[in-house]
C-alpha positions as CSV (number, residue, x, y, z in Angstrom):
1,X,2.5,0.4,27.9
2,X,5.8,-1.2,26.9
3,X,8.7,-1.6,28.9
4,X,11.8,0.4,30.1
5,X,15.1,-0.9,29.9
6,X,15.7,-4.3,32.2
7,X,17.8,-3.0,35.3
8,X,20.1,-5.9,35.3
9,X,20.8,-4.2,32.0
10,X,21.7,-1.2,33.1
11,X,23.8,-2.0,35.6
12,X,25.6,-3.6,33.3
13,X,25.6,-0.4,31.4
14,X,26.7,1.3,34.6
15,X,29.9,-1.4,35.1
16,X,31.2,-0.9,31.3
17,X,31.3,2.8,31.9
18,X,33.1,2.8,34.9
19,X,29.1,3.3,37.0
20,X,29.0,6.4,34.8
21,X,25.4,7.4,35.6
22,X,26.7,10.9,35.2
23,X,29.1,10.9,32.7
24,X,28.5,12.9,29.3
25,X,28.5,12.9,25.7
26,X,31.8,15.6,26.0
27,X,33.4,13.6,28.4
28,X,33.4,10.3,26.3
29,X,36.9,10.6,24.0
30,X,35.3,7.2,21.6
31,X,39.0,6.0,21.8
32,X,38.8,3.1,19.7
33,X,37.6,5.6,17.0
34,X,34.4,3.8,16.7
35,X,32.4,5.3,13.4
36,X,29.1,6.8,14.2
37,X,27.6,6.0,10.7
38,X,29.0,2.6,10.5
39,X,27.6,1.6,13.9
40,X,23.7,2.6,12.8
41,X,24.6,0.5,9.8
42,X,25.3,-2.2,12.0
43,X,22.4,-1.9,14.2
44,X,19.8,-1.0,11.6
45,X,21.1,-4.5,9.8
46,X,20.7,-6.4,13.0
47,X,17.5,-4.7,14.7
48,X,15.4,-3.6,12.0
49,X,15.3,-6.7,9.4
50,X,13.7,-9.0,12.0
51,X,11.1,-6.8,13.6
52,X,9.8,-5.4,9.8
53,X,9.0,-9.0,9.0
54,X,7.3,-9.3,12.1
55,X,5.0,-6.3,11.5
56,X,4.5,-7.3,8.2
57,X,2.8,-10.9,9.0
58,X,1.4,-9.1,11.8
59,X,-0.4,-7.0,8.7
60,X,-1.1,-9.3,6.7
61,X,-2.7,-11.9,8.9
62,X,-4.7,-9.1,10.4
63,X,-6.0,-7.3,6.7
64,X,-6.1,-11.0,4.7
65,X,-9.7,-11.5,5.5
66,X,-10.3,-9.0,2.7
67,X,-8.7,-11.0,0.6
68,X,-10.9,-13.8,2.1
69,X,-14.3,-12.5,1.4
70,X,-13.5,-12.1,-2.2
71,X,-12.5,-15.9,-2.5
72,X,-16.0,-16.9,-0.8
73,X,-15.4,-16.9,2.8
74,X,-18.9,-15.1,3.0
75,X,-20.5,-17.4,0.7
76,X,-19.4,-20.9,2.5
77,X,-20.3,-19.3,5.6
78,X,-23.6,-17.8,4.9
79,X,-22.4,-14.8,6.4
80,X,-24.3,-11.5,5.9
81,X,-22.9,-8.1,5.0
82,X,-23.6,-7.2,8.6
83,X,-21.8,-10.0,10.3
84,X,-18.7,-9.4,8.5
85,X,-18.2,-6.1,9.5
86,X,-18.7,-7.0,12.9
87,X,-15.8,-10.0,12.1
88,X,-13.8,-7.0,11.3
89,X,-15.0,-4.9,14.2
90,X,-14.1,-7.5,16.9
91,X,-10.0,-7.5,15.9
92,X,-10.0,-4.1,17.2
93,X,-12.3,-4.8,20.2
94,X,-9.4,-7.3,21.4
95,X,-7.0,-5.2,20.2
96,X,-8.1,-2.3,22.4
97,X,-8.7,-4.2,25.5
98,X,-5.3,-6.5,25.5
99,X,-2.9,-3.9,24.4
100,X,-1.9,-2.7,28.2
101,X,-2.2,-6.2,29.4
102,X,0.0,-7.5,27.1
103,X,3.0,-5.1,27.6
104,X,2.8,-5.3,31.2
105,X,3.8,-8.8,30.4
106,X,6.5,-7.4,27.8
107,X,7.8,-5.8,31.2
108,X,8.0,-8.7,33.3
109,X,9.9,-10.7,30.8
110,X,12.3,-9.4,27.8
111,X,11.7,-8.4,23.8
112,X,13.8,-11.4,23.1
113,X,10.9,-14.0,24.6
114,X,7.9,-11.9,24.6
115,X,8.1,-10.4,20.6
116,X,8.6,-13.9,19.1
117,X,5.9,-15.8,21.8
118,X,3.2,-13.2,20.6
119,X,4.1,-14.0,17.2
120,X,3.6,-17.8,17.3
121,X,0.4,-17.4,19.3
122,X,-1.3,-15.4,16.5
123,X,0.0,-17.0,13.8
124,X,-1.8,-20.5,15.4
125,X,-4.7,-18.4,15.8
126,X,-4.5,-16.4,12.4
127,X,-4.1,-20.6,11.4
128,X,-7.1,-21.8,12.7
129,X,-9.1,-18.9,10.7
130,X,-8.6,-21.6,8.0
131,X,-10.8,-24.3,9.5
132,X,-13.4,-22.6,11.4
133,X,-16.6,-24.0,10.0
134,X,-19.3,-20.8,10.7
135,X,-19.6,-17.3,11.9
136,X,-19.2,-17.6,15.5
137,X,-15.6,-19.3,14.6
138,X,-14.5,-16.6,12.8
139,X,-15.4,-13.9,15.3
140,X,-13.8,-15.9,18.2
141,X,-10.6,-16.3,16.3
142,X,-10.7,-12.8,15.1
143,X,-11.0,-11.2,18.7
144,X,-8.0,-13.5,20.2
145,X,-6.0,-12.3,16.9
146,X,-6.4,-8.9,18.3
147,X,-5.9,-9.7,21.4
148,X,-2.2,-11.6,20.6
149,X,-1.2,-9.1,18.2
150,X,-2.0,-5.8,20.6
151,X,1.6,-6.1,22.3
152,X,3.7,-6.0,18.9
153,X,3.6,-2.1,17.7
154,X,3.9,-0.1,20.8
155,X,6.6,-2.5,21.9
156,X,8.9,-2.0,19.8
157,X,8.1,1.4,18.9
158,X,9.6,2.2,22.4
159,X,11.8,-1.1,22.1
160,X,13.7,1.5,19.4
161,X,13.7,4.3,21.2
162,X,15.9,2.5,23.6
163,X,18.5,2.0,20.6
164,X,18.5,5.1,18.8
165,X,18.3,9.1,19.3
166,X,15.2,10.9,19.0
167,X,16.3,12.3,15.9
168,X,17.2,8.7,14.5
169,X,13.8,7.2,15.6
170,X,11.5,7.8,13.0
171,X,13.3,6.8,10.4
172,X,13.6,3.4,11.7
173,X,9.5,3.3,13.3
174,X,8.8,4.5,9.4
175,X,11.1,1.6,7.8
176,X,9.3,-0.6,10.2
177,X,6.0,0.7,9.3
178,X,6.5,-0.3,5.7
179,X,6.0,-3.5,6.3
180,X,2.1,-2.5,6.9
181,X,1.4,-1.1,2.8
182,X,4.3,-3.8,1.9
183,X,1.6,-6.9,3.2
184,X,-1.0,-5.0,1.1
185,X,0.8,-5.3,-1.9
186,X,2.3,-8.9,-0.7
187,X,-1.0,-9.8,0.4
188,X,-2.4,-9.2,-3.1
189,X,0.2,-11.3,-4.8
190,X,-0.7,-14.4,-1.9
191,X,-4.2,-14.3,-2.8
192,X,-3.8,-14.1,-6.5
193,X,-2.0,-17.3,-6.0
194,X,-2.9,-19.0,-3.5
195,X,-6.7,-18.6,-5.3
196,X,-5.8,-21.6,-7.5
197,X,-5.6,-23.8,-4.5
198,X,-9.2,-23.9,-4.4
199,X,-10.4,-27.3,-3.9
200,X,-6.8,-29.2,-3.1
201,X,-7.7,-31.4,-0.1
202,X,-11.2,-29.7,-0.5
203,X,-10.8,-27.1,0.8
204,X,-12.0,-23.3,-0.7
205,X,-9.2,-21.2,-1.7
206,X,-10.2,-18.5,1.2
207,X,-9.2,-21.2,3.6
208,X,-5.8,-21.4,2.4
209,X,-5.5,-18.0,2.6
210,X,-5.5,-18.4,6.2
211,X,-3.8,-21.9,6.2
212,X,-0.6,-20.8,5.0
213,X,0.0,-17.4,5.7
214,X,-0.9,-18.6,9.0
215,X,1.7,-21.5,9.0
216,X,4.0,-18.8,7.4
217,X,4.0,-16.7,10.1
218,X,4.6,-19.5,12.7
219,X,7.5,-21.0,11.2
220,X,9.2,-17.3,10.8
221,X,8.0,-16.8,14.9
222,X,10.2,-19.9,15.8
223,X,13.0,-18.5,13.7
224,X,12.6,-15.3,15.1
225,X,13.6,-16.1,19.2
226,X,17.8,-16.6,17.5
227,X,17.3,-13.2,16.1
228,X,15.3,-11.0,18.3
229,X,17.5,-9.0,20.2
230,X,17.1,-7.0,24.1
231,X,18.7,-4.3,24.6
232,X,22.2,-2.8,23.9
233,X,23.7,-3.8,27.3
234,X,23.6,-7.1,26.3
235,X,23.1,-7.6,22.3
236,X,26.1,-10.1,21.6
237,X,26.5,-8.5,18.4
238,X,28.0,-5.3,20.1
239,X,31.5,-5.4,21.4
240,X,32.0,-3.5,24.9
241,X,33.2,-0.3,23.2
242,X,30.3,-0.4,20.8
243,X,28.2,-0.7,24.1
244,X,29.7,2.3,26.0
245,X,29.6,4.4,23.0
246,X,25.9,3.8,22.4
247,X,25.6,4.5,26.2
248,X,27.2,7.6,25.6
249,X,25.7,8.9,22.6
250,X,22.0,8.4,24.0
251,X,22.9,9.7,27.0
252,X,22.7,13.8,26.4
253,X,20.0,12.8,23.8
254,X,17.3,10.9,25.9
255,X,16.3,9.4,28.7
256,X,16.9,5.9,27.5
257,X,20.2,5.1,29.5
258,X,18.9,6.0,33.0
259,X,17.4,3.7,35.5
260,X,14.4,4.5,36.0
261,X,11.3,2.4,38.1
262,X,8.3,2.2,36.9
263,X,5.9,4.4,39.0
264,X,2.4,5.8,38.6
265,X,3.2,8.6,38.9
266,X,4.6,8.6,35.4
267,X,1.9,7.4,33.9
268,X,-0.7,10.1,35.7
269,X,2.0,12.5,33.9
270,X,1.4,11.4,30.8
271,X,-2.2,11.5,31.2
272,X,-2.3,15.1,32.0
273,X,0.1,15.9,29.0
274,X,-2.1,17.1,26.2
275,X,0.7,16.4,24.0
276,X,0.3,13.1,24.7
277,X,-3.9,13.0,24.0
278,X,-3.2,15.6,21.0
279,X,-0.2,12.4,19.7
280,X,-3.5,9.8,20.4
281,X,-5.7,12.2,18.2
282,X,-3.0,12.3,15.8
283,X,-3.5,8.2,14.8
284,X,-7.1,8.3,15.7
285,X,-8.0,10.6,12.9
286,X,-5.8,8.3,10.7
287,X,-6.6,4.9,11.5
288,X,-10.2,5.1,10.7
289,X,-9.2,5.5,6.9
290,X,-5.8,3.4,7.3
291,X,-8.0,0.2,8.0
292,X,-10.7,0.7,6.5
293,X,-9.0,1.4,3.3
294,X,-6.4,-2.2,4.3
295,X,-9.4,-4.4,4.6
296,X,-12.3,-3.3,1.9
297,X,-9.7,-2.6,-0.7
298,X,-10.6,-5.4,-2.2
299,X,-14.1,-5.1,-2.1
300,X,-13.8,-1.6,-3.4
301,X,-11.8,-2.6,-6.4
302,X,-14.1,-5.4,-7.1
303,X,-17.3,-3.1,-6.7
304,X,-15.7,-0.7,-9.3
305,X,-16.3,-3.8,-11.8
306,X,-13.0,-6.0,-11.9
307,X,-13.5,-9.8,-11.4
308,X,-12.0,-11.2,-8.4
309,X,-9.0,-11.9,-9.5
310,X,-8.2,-8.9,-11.3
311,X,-9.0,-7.0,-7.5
312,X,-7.1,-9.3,-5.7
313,X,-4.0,-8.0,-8.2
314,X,-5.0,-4.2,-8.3
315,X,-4.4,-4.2,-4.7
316,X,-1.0,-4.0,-5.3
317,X,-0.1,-1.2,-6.8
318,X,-1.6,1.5,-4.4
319,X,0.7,-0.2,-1.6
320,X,3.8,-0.3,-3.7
321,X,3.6,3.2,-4.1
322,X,2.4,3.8,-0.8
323,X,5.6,2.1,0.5
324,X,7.7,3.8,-1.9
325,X,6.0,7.1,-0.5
326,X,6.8,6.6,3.1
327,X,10.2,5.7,2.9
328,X,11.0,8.6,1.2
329,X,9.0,10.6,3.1
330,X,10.9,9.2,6.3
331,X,14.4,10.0,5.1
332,X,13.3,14.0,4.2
333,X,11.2,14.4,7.3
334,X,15.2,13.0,9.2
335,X,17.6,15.2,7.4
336,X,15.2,17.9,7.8
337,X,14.3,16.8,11.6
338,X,10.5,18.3,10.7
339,X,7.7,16.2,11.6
340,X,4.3,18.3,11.0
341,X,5.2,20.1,7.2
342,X,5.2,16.4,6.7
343,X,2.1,14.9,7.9
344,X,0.1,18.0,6.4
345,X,1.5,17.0,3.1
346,X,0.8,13.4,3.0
347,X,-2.7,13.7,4.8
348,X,-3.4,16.6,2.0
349,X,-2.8,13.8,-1.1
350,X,-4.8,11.1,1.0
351,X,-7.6,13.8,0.9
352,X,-7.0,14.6,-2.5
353,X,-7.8,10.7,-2.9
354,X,-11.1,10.6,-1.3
355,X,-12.4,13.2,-3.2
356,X,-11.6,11.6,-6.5
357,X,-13.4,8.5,-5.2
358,X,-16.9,10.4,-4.2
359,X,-16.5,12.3,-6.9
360,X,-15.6,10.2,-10.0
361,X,-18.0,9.2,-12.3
362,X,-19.6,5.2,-12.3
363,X,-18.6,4.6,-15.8
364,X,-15.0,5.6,-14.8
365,X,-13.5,3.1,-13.1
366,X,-10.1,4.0,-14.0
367,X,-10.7,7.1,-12.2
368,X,-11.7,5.7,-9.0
369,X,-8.6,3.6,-9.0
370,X,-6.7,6.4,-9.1
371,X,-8.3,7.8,-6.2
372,X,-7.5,4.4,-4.3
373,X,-3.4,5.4,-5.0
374,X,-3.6,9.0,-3.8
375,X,-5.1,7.4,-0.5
376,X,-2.8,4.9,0.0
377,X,0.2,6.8,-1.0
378,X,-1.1,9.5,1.6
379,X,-2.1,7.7,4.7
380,X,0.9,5.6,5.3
381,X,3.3,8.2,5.1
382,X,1.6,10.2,7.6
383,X,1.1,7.5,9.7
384,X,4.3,6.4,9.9
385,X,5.2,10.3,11.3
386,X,2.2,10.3,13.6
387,X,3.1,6.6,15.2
388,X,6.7,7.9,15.9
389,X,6.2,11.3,17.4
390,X,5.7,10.2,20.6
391,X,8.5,8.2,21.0
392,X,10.5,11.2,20.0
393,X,8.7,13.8,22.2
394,X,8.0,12.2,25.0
395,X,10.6,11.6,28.3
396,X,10.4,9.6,31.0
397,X,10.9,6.0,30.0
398,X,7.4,5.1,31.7
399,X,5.4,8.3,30.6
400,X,7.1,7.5,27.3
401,X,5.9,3.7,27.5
402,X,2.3,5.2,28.3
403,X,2.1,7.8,25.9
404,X,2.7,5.0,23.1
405,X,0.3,2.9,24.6
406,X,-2.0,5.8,24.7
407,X,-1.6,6.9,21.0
408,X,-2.2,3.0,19.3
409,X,-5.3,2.5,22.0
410,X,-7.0,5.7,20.8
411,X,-6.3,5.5,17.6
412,X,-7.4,2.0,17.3
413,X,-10.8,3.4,18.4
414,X,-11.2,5.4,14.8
415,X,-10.6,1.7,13.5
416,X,-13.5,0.4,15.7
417,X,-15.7,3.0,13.9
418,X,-14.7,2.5,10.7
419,X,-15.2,-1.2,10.3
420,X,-18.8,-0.6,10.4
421,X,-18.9,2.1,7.5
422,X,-18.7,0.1,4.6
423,X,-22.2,-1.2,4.8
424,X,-23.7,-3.6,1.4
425,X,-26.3,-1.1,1.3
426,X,-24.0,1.8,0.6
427,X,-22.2,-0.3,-2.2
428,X,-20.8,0.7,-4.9
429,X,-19.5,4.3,-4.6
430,X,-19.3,3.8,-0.2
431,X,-20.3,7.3,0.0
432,X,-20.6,6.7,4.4
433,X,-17.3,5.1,4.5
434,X,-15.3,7.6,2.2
435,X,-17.1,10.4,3.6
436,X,-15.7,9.5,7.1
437,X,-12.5,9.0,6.0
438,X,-12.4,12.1,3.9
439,X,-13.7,13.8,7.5
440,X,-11.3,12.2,9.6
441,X,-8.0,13.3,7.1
442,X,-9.5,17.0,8.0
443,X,-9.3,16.4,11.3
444,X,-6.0,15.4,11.1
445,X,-5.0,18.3,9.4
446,X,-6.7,20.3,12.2
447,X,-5.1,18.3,15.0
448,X,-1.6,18.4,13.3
449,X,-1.6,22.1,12.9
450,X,-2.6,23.1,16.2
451,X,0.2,20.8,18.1
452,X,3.0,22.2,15.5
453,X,1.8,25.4,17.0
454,X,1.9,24.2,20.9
455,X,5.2,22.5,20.2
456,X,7.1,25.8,18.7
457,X,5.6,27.5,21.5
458,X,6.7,25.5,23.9
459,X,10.0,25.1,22.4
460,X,10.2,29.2,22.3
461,X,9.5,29.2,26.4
462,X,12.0,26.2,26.7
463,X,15.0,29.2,25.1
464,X,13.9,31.6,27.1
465,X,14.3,29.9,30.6
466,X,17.5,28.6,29.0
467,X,18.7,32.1,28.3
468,X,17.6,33.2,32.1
469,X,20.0,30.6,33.4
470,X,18.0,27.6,34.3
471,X,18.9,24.1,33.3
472,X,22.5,25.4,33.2
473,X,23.7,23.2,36.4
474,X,22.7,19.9,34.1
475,X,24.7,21.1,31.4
476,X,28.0,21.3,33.7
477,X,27.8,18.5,35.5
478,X,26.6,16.0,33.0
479,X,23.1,15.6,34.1
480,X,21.1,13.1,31.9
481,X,17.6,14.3,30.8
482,X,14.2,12.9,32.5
483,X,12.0,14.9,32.1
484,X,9.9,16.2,28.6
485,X,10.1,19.4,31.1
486,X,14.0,19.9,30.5
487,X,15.2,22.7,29.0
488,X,17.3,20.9,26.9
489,X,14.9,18.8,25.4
490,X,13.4,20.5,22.4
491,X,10.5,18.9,20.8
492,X,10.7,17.8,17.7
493,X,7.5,19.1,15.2
């Protein structure tokens, strides 16, 4: 779970606007003329530059060990095709288990100390990958990795939410998001490079892998604590107007200006939401082919015939485009406020993918390749969507914590799974793995088409008891929302 607004915050929130905890957007003149547009600039330049490089080390030093095996990792380690799945397998394990854990601690302290402590903890780990000297090293370091990088996306996924309206929010989790196909296709370019290290201070070039782009990420976490921000209550980039405007325009929009306590009650309410299981099913059905497709790209490229370095360089391409792909998807899925027309699209070029890569002949491997871009280019877009829909769908600030928390820990279960698809023995076409994933991507086509139709209907039943008069008392007197159960809240599909 991640962590509703500090209430020291909000009382300061409540003293700039005169202890308006029932004041509303029509009753807030802006008289300093503050420019709506201008001000997102501001905070997109100030919030979302810091946490995308976060996510994407967070990527990279996750999916790298792909990059690894094909610069010997397996070979100096006399690790078996077995063992290294289960080296992938573990992340996840740790993953799962820590996530809750880890934002409970997010709670307790502040975005500002917790975001940039997480980050220096697995970049030593991600670090120490570089020196381990067999296979129980690896999976040890692997497990903690996932354990110290659990509290980072669900975090600040809600961290967001706090910031901007629901209608703003996926826009900004889908820039963030980026960062994960933009590590893939940095990643590449790292390995390429830093392969020609091999044997400085004698070391293999996989260990350098880790080395630096451990080291990398350690240096940018001590950087990051001066430009990590809380919350807007207290950014010292705002000035007071800027504060009470934000309080103002949030206000009618979501929950994220009310003081709310955590209780669990809230988050029983958001296990008995099927919205919120049906969000978790969303990212389960792609995760399984979003990781599994981040870590044995390489592998697959080098199976279709291309020497290591050539694989390590292919990688690029299908997460340029895939990054390209999901920021434009992002900006039409905003100005058209859909959410579903958009996932079914993306998830149907992913699927288009895997069938070009069970299908395409041997002596083809231009083909295949080609399948490996329609993947890429389909998953991330659609994940970006799915990852953000709770956030935008979802009120209560601690249901809204929970569902988040729900949706990355089942989803992370498909990722569980798939690390143990691409077996040696099913090398070279990987007709298990890709057949899971191209199963999964149905699924999600399933699962994405029934909630659109729960959500309209809902949203239908939400008019109606608007039309018989209920929910009109909030609407005259200001009230803020706090409930997904509002009338006024309309879910976004």
């Amino acid at each position: 779970m991640a962590v509703p607004m500090g209430e020291s915050e909000k009382v300061a929130l409540d003293r700039e606007n005169g202890n308006s905890s029932d004041v509303s957007d029509d009753s807030f003149a802006n008289p300093t003329g503050i420019n709506d547009k201008a001000l997102l600039r501001k905070l997109d330049l100030k919030l979302l530059p810091p946490l995308t490089i976060l996510y994407l080390l967070s990527f990279l030093d996750r999916s790298n060990i792909g990059n690894a095996k094909l610069d010997g990792l397996t070979k100096d380690l006399n690790i078996t095709g077995n063992q290294y799945l289960l080296t992938l397998t573990i992340y996840f394990v740790g993953y799962v288990l820590f996530e809750i854990p880890c934002n409970i601690v997010l709670k307790r302290t502040t975005p500002k100390f917790w975001l940039p402590t997480l980050m220096f903890v697995w970049g030593v780990v991600a670090t120490l990958l570089g020196i381990t000297q067999n296979f129980a090293g690896i999976v040890v370091a692997r497990f903690f990795l996932g354990v110290t990088e659990s509290g980072l996306f669900p975090g600040v996924v809600f961290y967001l939410s706090m910031w901007y309206k629901r209608t703003e929010t996926h826009y900004r989790v889908a820039l963030f998001f980026s960062a994960a196909s933009l590590a893939g296709a940095f990643g590449g370019i790292l390995a390429y490079g830093i392969g020609f290290m091999r044997g400085t201070a004698g070391l293999n070039g996989w260990r350098w892998i880790f080395i630096l782009e451990g080291l990398l990420t350690v240096v940018v976490a001590l950087i990051s604590y001066l430009f990590i921000h809380n919350y807007p209550a207290t950014a010292p980039f705002l000035t007071d107007h800027e504060r009470s405007y934000i309080h103002a325009r949030l206000k009618g929009d979501s929950d994220a200006t009310n003081t709310e306590h955590f209780a669990w009650s809230n988050v029983t309410a958001a296990l008995k939401d099927y919205k919120c299981w049906m969000y978790g099913l969303g990212f389960h059905t792609l995760s399984l082919p979003l990781y599994t497709l981040s870590l044995f790209l390489p592998t697959i490229i080098n199976e279709l015939g291309y020497k290591a370095a050539q694989a390590q360089l292919l990688t690029v391409p299908p997460y340029a485009v895939a990054t390209i792909l999901t920021v434009i998807v992002a900006i039409l899925s905003e100005r058209t406020k859909k959410r579903a027309p958009f996932i079914l699209a993306s998830t149907s070029l992913a699927i288009i993918g895997y069938i070009i890569l069970l299908t395409a002949p041997r002596s083809k491997p231009g083909v295949s390749y080609l399948g490996t871009i329609f993947a890429a280019a389909g998953i991330y877009p659609s994940t970006a969507i799915v990852l953000s829909w709770p956030a935008a769908n979802v009120s209560g600030q601690s249901k809204r914590a929970t569902a988040t928390a729900m949706t990355i820990t089942i989803g992370n279960l498909g990722a569980v799974l798939g690390t143990q698809l691409y077996r040696p023995s099913t090398s070279p076409r990987w007709y298990l793995g890709h057949g899971f994933a191209l199963g999964y991507l149905v699924a999600n086509l399933a699962n994405t088409g029934l909630l659109w139709v729960l959500l309209e209907r809902e949203n239908r039943a939400k008019v109606e008891r608007k039309e018989r008069g209920e929910g009109s008392g909030n609407d005259s007197d200001g009230g803020s929302v706090k409930s997904d159960e509002d009338v006024r809240f309309i879910f976004q599909t």
